[in-house]
Backbone as CSV, one residue per row, in Angstrom:
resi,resn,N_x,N_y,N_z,CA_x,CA_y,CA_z,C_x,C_y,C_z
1,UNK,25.885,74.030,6.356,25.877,74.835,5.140,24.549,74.640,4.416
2,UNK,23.581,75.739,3.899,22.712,75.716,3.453,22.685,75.131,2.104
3,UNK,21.836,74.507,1.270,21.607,74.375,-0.130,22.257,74.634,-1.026
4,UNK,21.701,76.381,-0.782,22.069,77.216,-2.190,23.329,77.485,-2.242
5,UNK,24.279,77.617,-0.425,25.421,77.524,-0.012,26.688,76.752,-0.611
6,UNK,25.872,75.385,-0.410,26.636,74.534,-1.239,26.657,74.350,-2.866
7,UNK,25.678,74.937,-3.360,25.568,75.214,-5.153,26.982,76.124,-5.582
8,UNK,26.308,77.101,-4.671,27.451,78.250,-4.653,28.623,77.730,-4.462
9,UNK,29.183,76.745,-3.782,30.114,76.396,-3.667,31.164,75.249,-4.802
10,UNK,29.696,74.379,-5.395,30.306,73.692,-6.400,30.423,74.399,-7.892
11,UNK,30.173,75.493,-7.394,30.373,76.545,-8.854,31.346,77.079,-8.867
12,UNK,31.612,77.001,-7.790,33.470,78.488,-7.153,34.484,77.082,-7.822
13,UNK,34.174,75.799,-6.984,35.319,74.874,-7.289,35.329,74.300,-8.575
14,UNK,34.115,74.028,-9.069,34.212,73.847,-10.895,34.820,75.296,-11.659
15,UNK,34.720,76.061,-11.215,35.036,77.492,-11.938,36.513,77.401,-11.796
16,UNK,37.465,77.455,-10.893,38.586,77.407,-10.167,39.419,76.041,-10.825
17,UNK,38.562,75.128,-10.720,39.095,73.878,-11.241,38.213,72.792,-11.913
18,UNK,38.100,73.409,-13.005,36.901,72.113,-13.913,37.098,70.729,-13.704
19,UNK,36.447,70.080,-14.018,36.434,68.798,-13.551,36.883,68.133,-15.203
20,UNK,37.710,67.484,-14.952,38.383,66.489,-16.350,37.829,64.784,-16.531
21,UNK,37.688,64.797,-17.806,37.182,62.852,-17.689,38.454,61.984,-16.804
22,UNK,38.147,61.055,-16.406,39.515,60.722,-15.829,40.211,59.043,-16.894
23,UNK,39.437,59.433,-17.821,40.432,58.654,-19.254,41.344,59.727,-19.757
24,UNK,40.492,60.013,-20.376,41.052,60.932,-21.724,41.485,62.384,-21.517
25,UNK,41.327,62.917,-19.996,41.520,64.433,-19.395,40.943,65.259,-20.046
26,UNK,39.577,65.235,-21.160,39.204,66.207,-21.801,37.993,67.003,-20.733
27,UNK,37.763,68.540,-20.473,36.747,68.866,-19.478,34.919,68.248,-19.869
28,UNK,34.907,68.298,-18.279,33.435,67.571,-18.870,32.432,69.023,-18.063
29,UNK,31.139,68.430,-18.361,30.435,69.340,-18.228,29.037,68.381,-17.674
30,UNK,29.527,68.290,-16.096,28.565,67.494,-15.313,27.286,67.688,-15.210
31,UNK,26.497,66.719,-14.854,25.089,66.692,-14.856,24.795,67.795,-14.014
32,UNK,23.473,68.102,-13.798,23.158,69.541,-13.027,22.821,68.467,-11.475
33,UNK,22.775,68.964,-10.321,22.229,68.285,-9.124,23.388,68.504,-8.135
34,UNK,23.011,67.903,-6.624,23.939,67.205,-5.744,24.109,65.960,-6.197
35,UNK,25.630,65.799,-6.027,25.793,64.246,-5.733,27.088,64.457,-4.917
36,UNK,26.593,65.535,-3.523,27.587,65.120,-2.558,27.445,63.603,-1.905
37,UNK,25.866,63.520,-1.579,25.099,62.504,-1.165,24.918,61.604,-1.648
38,UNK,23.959,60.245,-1.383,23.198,59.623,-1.881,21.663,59.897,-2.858
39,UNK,21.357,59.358,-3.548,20.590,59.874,-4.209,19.516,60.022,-3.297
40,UNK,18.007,60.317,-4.060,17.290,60.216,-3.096,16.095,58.715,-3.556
41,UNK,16.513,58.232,-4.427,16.029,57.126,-4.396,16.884,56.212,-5.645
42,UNK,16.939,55.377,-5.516,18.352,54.545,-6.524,17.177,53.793,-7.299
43,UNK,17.337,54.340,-8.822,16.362,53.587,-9.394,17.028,51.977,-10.795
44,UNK,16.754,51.028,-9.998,17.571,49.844,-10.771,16.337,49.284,-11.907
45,UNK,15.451,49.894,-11.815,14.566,49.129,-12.792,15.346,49.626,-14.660
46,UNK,15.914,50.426,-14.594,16.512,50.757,-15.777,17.644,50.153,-16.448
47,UNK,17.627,50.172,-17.951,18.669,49.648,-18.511,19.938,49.349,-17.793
48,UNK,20.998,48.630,-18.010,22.195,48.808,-18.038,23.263,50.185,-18.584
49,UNK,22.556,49.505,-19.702,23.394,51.062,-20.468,23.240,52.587,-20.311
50,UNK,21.922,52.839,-19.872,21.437,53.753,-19.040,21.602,54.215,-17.509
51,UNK,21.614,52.722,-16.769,22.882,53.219,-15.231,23.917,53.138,-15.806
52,UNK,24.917,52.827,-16.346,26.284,53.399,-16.859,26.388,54.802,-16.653
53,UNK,25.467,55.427,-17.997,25.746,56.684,-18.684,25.144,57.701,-17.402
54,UNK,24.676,57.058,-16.463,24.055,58.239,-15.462,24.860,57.736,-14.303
55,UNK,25.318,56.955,-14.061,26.372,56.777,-12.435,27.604,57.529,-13.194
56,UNK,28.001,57.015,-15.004,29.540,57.579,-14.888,29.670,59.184,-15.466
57,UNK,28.235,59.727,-16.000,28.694,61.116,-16.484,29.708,62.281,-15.584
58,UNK,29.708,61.753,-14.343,30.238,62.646,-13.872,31.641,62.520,-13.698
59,UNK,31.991,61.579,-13.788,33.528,61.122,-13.978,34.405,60.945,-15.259
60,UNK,32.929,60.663,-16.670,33.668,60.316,-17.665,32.988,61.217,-18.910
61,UNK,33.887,61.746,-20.020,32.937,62.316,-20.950,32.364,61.697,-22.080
62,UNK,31.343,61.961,-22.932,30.758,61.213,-23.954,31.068,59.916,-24.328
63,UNK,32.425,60.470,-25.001,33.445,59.332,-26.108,33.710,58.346,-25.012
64,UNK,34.168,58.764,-24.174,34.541,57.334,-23.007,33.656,56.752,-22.364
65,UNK,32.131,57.193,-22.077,31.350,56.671,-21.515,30.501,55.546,-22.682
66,UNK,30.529,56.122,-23.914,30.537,55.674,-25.303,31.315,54.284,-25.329
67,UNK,32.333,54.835,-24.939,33.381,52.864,-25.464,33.654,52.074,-23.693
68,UNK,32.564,51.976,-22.970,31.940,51.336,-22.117,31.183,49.946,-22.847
69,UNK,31.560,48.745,-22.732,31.019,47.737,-23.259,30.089,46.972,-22.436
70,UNK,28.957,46.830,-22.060,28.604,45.892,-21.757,28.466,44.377,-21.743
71,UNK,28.362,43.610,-20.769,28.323,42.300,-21.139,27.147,41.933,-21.508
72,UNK,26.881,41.299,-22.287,25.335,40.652,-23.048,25.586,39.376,-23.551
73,UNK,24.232,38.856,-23.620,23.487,37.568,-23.804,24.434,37.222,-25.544
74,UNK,24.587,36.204,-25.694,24.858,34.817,-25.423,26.188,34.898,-24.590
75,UNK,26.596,34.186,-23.125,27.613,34.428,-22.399,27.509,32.600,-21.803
76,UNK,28.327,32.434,-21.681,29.111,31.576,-21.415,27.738,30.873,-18.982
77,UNK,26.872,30.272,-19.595,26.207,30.036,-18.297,26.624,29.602,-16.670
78,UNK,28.453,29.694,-17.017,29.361,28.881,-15.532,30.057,30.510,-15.741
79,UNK,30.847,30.439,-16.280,31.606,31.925,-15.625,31.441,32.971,-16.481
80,UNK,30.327,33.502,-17.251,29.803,34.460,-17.847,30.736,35.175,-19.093
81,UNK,31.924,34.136,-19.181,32.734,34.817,-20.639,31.305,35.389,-22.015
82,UNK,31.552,36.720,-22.506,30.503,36.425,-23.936,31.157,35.762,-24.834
83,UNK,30.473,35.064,-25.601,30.669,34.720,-26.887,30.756,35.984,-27.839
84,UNK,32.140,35.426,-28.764,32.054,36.226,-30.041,30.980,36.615,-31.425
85,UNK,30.068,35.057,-31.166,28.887,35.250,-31.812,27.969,36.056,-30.906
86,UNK,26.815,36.545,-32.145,25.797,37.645,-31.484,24.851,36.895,-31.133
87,UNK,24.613,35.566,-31.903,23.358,34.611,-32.055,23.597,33.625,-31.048
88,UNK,22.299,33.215,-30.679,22.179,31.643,-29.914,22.138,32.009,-28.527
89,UNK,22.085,30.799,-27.648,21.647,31.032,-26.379,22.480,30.854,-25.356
90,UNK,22.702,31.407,-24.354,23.472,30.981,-22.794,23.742,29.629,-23.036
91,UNK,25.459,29.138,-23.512,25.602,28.157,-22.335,26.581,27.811,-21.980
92,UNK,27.522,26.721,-21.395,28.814,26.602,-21.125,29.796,26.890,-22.276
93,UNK,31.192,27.264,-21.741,32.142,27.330,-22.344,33.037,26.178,-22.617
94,UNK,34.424,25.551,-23.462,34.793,25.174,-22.807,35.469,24.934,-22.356
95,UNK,35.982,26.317,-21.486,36.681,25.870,-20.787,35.862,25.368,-18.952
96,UNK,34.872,25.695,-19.413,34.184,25.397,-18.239,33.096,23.773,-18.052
97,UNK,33.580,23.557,-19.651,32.908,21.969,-19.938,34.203,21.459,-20.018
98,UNK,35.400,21.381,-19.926,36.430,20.430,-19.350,36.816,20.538,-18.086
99,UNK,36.796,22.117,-17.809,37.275,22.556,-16.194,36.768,22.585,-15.249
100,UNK,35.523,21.803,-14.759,34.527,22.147,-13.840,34.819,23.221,-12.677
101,UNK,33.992,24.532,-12.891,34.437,25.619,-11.298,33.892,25.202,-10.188
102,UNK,34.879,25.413,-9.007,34.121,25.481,-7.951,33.222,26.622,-7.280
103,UNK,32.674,27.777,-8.213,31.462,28.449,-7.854,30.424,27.882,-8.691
104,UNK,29.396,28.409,-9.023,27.959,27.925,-9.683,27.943,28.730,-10.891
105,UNK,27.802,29.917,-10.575,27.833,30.814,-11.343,28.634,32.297,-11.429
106,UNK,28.901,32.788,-12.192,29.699,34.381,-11.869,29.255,35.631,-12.888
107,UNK,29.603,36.522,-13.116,28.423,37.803,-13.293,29.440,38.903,-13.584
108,UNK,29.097,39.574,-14.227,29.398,41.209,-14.314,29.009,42.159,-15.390
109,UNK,28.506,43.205,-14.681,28.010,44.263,-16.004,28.704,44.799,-17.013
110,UNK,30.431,45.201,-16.993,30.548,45.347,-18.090,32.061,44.633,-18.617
111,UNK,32.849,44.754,-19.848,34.127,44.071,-20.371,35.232,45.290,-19.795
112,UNK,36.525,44.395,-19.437,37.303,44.877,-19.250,37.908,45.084,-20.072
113,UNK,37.675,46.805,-20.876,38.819,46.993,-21.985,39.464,48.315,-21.369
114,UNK,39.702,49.018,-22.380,40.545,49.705,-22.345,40.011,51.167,-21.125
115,UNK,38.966,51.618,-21.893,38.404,52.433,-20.824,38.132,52.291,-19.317
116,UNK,37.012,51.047,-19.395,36.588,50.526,-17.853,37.926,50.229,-17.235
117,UNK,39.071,49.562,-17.972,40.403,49.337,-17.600,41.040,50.469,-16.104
118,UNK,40.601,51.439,-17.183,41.545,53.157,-16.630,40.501,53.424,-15.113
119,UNK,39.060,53.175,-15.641,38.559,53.950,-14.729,38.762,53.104,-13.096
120,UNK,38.857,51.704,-13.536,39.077,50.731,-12.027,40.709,50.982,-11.551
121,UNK,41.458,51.262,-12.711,43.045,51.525,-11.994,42.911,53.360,-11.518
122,UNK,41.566,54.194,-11.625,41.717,55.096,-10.892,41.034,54.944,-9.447
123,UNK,40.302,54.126,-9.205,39.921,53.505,-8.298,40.844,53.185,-7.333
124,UNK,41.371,52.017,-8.015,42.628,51.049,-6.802,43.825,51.635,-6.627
125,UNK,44.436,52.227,-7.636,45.295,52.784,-7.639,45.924,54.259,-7.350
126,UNK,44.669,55.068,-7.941,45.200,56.517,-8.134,44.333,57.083,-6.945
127,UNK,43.875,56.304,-5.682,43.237,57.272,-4.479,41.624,57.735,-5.233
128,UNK,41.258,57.474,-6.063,40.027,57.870,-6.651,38.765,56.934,-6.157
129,UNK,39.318,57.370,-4.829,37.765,56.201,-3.529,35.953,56.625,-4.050
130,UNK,36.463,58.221,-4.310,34.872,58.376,-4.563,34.584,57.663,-5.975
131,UNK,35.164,57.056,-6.373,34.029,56.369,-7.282,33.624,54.792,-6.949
132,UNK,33.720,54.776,-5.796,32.900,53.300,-4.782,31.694,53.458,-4.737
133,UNK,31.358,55.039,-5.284,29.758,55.407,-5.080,28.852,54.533,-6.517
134,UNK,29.515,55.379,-7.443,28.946,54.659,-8.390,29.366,53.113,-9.006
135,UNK,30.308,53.106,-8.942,30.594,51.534,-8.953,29.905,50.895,-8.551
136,UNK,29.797,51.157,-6.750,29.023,50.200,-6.173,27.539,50.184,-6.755
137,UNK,26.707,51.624,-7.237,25.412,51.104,-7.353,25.994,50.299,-8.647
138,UNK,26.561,50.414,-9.582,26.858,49.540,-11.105,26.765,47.753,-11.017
139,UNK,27.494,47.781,-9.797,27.668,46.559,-9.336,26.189,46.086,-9.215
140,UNK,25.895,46.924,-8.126,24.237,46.337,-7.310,23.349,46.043,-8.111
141,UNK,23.277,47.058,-9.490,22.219,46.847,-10.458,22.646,45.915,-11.164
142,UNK,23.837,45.426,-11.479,24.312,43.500,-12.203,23.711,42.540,-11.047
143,UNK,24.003,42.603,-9.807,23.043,41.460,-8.667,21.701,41.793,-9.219
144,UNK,20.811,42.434,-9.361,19.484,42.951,-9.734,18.819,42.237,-10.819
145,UNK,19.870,42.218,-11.395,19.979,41.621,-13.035,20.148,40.274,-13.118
146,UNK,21.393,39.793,-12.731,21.270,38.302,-12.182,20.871,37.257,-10.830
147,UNK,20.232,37.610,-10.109,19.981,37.359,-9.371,18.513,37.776,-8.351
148,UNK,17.837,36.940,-7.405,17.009,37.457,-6.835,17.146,37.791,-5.703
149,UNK,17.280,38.877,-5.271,17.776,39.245,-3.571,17.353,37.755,-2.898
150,UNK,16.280,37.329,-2.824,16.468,35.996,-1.747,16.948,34.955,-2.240
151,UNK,17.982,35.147,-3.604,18.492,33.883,-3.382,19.913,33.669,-2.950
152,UNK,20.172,34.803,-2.137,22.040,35.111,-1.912,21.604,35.311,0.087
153,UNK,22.642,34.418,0.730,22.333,34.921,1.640,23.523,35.578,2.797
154,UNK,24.935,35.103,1.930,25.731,36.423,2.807,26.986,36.771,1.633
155,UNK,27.100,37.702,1.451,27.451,38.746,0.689,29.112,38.640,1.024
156,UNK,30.060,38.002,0.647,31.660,37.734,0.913,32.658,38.322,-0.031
157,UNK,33.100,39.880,0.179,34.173,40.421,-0.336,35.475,39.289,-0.696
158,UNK,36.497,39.697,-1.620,37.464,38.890,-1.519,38.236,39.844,-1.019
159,UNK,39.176,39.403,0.530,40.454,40.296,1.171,41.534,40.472,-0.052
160,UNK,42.041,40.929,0.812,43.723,41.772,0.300,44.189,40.984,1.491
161,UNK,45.744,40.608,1.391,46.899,40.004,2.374,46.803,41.611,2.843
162,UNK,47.183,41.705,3.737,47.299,42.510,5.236,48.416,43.933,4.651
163,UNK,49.454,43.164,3.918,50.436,43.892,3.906,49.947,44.809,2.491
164,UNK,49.366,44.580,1.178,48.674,44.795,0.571,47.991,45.719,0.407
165,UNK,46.844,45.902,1.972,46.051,46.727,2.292,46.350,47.707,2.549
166,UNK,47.633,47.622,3.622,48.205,48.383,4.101,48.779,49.536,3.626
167,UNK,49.035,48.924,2.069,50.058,49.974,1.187,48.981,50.557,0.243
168,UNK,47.483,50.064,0.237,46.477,50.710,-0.766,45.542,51.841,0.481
169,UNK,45.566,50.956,1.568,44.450,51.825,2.399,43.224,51.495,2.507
170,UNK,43.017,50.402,1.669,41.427,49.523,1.600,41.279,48.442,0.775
171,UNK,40.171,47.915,1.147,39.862,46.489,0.044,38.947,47.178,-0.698
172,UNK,39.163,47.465,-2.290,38.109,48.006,-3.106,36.910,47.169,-2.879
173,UNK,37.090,45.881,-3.270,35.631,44.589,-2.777,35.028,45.477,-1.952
174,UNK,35.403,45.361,-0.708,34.224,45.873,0.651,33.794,46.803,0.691
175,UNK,34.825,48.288,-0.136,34.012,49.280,-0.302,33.077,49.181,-1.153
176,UNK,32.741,48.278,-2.200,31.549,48.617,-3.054,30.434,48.205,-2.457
177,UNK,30.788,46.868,-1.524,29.230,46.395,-1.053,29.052,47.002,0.067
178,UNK,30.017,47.892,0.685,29.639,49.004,1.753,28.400,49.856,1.295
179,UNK,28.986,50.049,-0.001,27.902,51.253,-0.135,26.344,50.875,-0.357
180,UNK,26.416,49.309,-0.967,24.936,48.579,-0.678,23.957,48.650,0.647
181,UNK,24.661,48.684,1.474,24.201,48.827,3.265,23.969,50.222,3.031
182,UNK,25.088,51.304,2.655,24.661,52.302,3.335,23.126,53.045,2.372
183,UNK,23.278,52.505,1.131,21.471,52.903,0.506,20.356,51.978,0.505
184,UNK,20.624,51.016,1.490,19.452,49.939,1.268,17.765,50.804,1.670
185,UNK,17.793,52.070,2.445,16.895,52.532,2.983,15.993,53.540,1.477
186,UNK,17.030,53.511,0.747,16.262,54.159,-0.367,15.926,53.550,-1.721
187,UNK,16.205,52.010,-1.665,16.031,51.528,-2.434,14.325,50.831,-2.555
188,UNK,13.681,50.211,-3.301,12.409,49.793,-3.290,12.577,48.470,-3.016
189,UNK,13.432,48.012,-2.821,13.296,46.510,-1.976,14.437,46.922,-0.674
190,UNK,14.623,45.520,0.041,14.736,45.306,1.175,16.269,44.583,1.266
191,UNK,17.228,45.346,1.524,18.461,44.048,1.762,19.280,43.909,3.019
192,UNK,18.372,44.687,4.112,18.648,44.669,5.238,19.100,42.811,5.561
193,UNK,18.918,42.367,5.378,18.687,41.287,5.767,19.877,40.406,5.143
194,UNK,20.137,40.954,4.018,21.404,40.919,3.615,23.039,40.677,3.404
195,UNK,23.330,39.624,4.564,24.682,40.082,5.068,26.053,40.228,4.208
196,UNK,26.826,41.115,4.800,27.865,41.524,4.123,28.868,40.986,4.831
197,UNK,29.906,39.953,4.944,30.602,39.460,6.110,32.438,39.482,5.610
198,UNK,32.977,40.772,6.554,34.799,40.691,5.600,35.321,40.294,6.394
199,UNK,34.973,39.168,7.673,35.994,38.827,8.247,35.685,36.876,8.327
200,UNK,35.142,36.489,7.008,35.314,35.242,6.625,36.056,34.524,6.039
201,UNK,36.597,35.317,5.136,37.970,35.013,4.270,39.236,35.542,4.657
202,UNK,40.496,35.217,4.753,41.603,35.900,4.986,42.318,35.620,4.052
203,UNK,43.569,36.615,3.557,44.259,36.437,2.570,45.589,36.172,3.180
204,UNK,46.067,34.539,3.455,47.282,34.481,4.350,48.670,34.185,3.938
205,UNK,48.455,34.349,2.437,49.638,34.077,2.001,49.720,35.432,0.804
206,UNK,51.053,36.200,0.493,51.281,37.120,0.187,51.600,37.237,-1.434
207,UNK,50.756,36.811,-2.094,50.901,36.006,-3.512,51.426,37.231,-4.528
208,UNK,52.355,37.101,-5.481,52.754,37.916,-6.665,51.163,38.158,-7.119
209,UNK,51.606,39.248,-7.546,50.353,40.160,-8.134,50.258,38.874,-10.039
210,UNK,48.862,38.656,-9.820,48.202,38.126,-10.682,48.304,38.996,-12.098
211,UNK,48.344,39.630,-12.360,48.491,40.354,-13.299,50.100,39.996,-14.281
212,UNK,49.965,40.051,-15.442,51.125,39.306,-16.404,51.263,37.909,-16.440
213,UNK,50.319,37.146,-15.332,50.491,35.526,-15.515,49.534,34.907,-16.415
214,UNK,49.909,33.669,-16.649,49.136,33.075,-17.679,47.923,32.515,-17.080
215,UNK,46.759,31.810,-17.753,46.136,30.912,-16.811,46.530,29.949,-15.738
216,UNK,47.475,28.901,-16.114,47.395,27.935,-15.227,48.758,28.204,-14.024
217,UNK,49.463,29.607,-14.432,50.144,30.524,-13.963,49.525,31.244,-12.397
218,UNK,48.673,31.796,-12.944,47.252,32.308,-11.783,46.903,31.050,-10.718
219,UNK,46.485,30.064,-11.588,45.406,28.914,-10.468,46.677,28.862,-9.536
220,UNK,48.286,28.150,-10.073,49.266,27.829,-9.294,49.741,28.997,-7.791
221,UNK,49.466,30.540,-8.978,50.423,31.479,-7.590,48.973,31.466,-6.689
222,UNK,47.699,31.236,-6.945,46.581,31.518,-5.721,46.427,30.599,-5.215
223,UNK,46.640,29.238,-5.626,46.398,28.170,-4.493,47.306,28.289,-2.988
224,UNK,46.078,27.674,-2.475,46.166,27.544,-1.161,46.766,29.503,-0.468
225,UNK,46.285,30.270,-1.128,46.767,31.272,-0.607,45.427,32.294,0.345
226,UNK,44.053,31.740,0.609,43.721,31.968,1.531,43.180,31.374,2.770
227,UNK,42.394,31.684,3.491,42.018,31.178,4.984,40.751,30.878,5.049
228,UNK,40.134,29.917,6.052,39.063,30.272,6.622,39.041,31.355,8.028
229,UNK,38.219,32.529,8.276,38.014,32.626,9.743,37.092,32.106,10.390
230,UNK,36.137,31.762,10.376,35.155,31.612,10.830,33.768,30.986,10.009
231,UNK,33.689,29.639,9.715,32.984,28.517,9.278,31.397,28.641,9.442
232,UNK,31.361,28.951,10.775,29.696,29.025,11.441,29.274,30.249,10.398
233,UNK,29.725,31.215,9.756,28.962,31.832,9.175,28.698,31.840,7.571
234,UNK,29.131,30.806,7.235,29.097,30.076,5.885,28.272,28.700,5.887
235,UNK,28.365,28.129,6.899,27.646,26.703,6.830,26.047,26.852,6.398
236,UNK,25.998,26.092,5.032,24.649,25.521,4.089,24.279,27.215,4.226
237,UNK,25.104,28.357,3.484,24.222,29.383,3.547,24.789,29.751,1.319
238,UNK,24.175,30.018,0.712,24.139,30.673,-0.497,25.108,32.054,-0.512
239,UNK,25.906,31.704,-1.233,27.218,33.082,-1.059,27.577,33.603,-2.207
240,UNK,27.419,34.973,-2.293,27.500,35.706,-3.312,28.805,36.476,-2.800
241,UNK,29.732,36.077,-4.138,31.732,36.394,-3.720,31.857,37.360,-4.514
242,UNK,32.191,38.428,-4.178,32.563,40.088,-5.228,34.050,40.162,-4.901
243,UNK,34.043,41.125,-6.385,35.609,40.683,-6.547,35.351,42.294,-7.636
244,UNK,36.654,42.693,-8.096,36.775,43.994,-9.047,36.531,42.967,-10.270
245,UNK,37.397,42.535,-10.772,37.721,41.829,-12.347,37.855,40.780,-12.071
246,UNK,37.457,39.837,-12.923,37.409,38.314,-13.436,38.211,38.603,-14.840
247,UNK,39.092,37.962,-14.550,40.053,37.814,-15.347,40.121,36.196,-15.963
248,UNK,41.233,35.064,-14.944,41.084,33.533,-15.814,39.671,33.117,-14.194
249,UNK,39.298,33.394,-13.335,38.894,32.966,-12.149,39.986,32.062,-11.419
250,UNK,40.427,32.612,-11.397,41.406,31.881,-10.301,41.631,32.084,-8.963
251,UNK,41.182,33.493,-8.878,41.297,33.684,-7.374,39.981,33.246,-7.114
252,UNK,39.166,33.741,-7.806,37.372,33.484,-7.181,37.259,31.799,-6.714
253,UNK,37.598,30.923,-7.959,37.620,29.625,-8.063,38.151,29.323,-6.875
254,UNK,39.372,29.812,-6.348,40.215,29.234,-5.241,39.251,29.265,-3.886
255,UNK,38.943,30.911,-4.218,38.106,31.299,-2.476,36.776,30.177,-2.615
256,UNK,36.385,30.244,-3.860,34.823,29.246,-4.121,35.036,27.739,-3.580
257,UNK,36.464,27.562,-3.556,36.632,25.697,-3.448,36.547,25.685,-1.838
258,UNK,37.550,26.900,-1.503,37.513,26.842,0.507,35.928,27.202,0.953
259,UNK,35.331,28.309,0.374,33.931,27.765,1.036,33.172,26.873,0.724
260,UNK,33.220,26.596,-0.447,32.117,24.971,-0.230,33.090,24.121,0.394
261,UNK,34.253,23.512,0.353,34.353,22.903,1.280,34.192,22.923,2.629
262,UNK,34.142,23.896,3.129,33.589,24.509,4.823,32.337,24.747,4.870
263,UNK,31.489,23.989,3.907,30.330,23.754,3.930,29.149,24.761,3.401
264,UNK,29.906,26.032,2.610,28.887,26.598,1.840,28.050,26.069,1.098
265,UNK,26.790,26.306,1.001,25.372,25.441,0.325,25.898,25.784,-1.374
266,UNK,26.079,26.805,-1.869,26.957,27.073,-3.256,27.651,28.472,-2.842
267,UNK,28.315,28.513,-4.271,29.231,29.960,-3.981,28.476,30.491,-5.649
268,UNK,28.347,32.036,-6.007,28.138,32.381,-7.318,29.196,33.879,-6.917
269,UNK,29.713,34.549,-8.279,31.076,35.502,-8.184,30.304,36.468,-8.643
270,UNK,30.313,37.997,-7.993,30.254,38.920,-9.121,30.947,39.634,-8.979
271,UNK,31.370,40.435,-10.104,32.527,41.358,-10.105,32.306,42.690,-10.786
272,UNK,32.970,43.681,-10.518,32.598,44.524,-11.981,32.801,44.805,-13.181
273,UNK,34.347,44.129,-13.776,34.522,43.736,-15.048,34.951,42.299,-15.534
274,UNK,34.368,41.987,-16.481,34.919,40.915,-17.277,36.002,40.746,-18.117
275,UNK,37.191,39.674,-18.208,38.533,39.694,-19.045,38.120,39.408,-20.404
276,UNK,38.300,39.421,-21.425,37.794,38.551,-22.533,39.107,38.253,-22.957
């Protein structure tokens, strides 16, 4: 199908059926372009708040892209909670100065409220896969932000138990850092080199959904509830663990304790929203 073919075409199906925010159902009125594709070059040197408002215009309108919170500085330097103050500098929390984690560090671009809430349960929940596109770059540009591509050296989704998967159709995790591989060629650095590895962790025990438990509720139903597969590809290597939401860390913490003990050099978490 030619170009103009396909213009023509996203005009018949916006005409036929406008496209709605997928918070608030009010019609939106999308950016002009393709975005059947990949872009043609993914530009991360820009704000945060600025990749937001340009990965989510097309999914979300004004007001909702509006009450999108970012996470910002002063945050908590072990598992990135913000502080309620505006003032002062990065540093532990404490629950992370009585609780020592077993990752190093953990990350994410924005707070899990009410909006970002809706848009990840249209994600996991409501079959709304195409937004792994932009997520995932959202995600990529928080690694960008915290981190230096050479200092991560294999890239570890957290699984879903089997049965889990089965009933969603995918691990949201792997689709976002899928989509890292599939634009590394248009990006201005290099992450070929990169690895992305989903068959290191297994999820072997079939744990109540984390959600409605308390903290020490969480640590109890995730212990001991995953696997190692395969050791040789973790040993003394730097591991960067993605996950959707950080909520108390309990699952991250759990997967973080089985790879350093199987000899990961450190573990650091990123996710795409934060609990407060």
């Amino acid at each position: 199908m030619s170009t103009t073919a396909k213009k023509l075409y996203k005009i018949l199906i916006r005409t036929i059926f406008p496209p709605k925010c997928l918070v608030c159902k009010s019609f939106l009125n999308p950016p002009e372009g393709d975005n059947d594709g990949f872009p043609e070059a993914v530009d991360l040197s820009a704000s945060l708040q600025i990749q937001v408002e340009r990965l989510m215009s097309e999914y979300l309108c004004r007001d909702c892209i509006d009450g999108l919170i970012a996470v910002e500085s002063p945050l908590c330097s072990c598992c990135g909670m913000p502080f309620e103050s505006r003032h002062g500098l990065d540093h532990r929390c404490g629950e992370c100065s009585t609780s020592p984690k077993n990752f190093r560090i953990a990350r994410a671009p924005l707070i899990y409220e009410q909006v970002f809430t809706e848009v990840i349960h249209c994600y996991k929940y409501k079959g709304k896969i195409q937004l792994a596109r932009p997520l995932g770059e959202l995600l990529l540009t928080a690694f960008r932000l915290y981190w230096n591509k050479d200092s991560i050296d294999v890239v570890v989704p957290v699984p879903l138990h089997l049965k889990r998967l089965r009933e969603r159709g995918f691990n949201q995790a792997l689709l976002l850092t899928r989509y890292w591989q599939a634009i590394t060629g248009q990006l201005p650095f290099d992450l070929s080199d990169l690895q992305v590895e989903n068959d290191v962790l297994v999820r072997s025990v079939p744990t109540a959904p984390q959600s409605g438990l308390g903290r020490k509720q969480r640590a109890v139903n995730i212990k001991g509830a995953f696997g190692l597969l395969d050791a040789a590809k973790i040993i003394d290597k730097r591991i960067l663990l993605v996950d959707d939401v950080y909520t108390t860390g309990a699952t991250v913490d759990e997967c973080a304790r089985l790879l350093v003990h199987h000899g990961a050099a450190h573990v650091d978490v990123l996710s795409l929203a934060r609990a407060v």
